[in-house]
N, C-alpha and C positions, 0 to 999 in steps of 0.2 A: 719736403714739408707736406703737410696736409692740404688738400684742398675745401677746405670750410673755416667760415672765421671762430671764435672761441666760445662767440655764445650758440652756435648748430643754426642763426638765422638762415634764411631763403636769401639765396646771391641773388642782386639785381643787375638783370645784364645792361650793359651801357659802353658808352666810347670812354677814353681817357679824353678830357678838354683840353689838355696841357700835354707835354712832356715830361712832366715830373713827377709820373706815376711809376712805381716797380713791383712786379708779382711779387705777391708775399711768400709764393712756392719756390721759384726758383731765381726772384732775386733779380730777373731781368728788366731794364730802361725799358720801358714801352712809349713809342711815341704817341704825339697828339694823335686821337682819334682810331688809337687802337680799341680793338673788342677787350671788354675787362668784363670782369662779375665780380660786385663788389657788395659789400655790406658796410654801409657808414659809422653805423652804431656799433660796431667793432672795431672801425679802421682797417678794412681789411681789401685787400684785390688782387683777384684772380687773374693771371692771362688767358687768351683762346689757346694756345698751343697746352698750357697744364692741363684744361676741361680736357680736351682731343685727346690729350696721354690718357689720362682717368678713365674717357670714357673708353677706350680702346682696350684696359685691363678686363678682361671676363671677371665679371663677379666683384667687381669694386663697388664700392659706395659712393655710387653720386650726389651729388646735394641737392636739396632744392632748389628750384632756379626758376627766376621771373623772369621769362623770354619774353625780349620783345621784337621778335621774328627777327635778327639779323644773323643768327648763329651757321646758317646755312644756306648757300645758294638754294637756287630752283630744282627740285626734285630731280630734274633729270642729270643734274650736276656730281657726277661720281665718279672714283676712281675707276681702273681698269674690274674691279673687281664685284663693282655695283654697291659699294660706301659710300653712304654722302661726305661731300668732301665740307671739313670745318676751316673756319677763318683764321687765323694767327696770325703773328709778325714773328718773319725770321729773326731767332734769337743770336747768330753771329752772321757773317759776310761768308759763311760755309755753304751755304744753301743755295741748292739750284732748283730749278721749275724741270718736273720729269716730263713734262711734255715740250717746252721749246730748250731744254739746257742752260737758258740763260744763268747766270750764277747772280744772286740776291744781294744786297746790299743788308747790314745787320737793321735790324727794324722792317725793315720793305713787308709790304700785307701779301699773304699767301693764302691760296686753301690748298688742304689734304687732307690725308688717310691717315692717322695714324694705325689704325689697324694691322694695312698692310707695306705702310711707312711708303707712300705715294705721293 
């Protein structure tokens, strides 16, 4: 799917309050207090992990987006490669943490690359 809702509004970035929110991109449960960017007057929400794909395509279309600073650790926060690393929630129980291996539970809050898939 697209990542913008159907009228091109500015995503409002925010938490899901509930668990009963799902990306309208790919369709994923996100739990309470996940990172979402959403547009109400559309009915529309994004996850962190869609943004992080999008933003990591050279040359894609980002959307507008009213940040309210949680999208990113603290600047010195980066992959091996000097990316800042973005917030998502693992979308299955496949995902591990590349710096201690622990393997992630589906939903569990992560940051990374998608850049360089870190």
């Amino acid at each position: 799917g697209r990542f913008a809702c159907k009228g091109d509004h500015a995503l409002e970035e925010g938490r899901a309050d509930t668990g009963a929110f799902a990306c309208d991109v790919c369709s994923a449960r996100l739990p309470a207090s996940a990172l979402i960017y959403s547009c109400r007057a559309c009915d529309f929400d994004g996850c962190g992990l869609c943004l992080a794909r999008l933003q990591a395509q050279e040359g894609a279309a980002v959307p507008n987006l009213v940040l309210n600073g949680s999208e990113t650790l603290s600047p010195s926060a980066a992959c091996p490669a000097s990316h800042p690393l973005r917030e998502f929630c693992a979308p299955s129980g496949e995902w591990a943490c590349d710096e201690c291996r622990l393997q992630q539970a589906n939903g569990s809050f992560m940051y990374g690359c998608r850049t360089c898939n870190w």
